[in-house]
N, C-alpha and C positions, 0 to 999 in steps of 0.2 A: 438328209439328216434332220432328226425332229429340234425344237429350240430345247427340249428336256437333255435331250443324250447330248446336243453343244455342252451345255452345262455340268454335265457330268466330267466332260472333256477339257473344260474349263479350269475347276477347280480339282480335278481329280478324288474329290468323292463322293460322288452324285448328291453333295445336298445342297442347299442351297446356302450363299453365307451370310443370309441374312437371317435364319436363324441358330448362328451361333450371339446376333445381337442380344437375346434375350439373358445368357450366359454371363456376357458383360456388364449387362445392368445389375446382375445378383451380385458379382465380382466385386465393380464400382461400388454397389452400398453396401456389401459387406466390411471393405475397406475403410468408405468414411463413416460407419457405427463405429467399427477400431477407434479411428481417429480420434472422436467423437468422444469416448469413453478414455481412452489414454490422455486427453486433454484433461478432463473433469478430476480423474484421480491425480493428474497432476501435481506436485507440491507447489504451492507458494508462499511466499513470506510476506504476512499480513502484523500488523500494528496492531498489538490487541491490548485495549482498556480494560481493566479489573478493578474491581471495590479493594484498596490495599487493605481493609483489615479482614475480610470475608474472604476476598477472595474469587466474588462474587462475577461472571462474565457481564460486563456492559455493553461493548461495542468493539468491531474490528474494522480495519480498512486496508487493504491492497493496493499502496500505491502506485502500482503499475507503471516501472520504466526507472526513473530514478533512485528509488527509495528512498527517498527524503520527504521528512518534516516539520514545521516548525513549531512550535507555540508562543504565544504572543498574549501578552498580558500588561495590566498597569501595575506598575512597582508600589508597594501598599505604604511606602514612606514617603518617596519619591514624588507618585503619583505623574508619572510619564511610561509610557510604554518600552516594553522589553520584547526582543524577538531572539527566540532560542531555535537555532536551526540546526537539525539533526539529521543524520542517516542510518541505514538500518543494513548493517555488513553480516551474513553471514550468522544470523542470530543473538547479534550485540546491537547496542541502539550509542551512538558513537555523536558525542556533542560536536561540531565543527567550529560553530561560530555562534555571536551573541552580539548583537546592535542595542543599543539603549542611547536615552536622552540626555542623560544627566547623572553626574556621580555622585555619589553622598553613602549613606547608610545602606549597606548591604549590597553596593555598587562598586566594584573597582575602580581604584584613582589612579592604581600601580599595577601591572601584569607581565607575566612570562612571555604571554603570546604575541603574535605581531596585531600591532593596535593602528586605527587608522582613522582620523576625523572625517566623519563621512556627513553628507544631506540632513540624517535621520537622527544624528547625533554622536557617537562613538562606536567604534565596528573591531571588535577581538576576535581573530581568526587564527587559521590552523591550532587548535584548539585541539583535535583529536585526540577528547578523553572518553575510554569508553566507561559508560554507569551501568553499573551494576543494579543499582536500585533506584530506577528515577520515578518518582512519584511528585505529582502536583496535588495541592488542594485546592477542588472548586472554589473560586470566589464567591462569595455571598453579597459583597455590598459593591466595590469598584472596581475589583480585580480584572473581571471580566475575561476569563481566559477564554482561550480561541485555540482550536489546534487548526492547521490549515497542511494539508493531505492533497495532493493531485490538483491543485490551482483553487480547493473547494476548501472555505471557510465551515467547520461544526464546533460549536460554543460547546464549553464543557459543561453547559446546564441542561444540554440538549441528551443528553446520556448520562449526568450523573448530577446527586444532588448537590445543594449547597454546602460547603465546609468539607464535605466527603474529600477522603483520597483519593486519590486513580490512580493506580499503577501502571504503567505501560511498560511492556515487554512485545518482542519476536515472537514469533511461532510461524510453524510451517507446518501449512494448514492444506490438504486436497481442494483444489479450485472449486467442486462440487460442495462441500462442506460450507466453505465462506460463503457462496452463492445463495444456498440456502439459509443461512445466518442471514447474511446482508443485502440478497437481491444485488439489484444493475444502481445503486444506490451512488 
């Protein structure tokens, strides 16, 4: 018996099974383009900055895993920092908590929520109110606002001008779409 007719006898249909190999690789990358492409149309829920009276898009960010974020700025009476820390549920953008230095003017002395002397100076939490319309205005002289996104600090001067308003809302946005707006940024 020749080693061809073994082989026939083998696998019983005289081919060879090495090449149904080349079947598998078409298979395999047909699968991870799917993949590939069902990723990208994906939806995700990105942070997206607006000019509040235009309209106008400035910047988004995907904060990948928690969706949380805070903004932190110096209080323009005060003149000590404020950190507003937020999440992003479902297409709402939901205040949690708010650390600041010092009370006075435009600062709470007195609150609903549970309030705690902390390090950094006073800490009001469980807070979850959700804003309907939260809009900051870039600081121009000390304010210095800071949004801070996935452990990454971006200054609001960095994307929009001085005095301007920013509106920040949700959106759910194809992975492919932000990526091309924002890159691996």
């Amino acid at each position: 018996m020749s080693k061809a007719s073994s082989r026939k006898e083998f696998n019983g249909k005289g081919t060879d099974s090495i090449s149904t190999f080349p079947l598998l690789k078409r298979f395999l990358a047909v699968v991870t383009i799917l993949l590939v492409i069902a990723m990208m149309v994906y939806p995700v829920e990105v942070l997206k900055a607006s000019d509040a009276k235009s309209g106008e898009y400035l910047r988004s960010w995907w904060p990948r895993g928690d969706n949380s974020f805070t903004v932190k700025y110096i209080h323009s009476v005060e003149r000590t920092p404020v950190w507003e820390m937020y999440t992003m549920d479902d297409g709402e953008i939901i205040l949690r908590e708010t650390v600041f230095q010092s009370y006075g003017a435009g600062l709470p002395a007195t609150s609903p929520y549970d309030f705690d002397i902390v390090e950094d100076g006073f800490r009001l939490y469980n807070i979850d109110q959700k804003m309907t319309n939260l809009v900051y205005r870039t600081g121009a002289v000390r304010a210095n606002h800071e949004l801070m996104v996935g452990g990454k600090p971006y200054f609001f001067v960095e994307f929009s001008e001085p005095t301007e308003a920013v509106k920040f809302e949700t959106q759910k946005t194809p992975l492919i779409v932000y990526l091309a707006k924002e890159g691996f940024r």
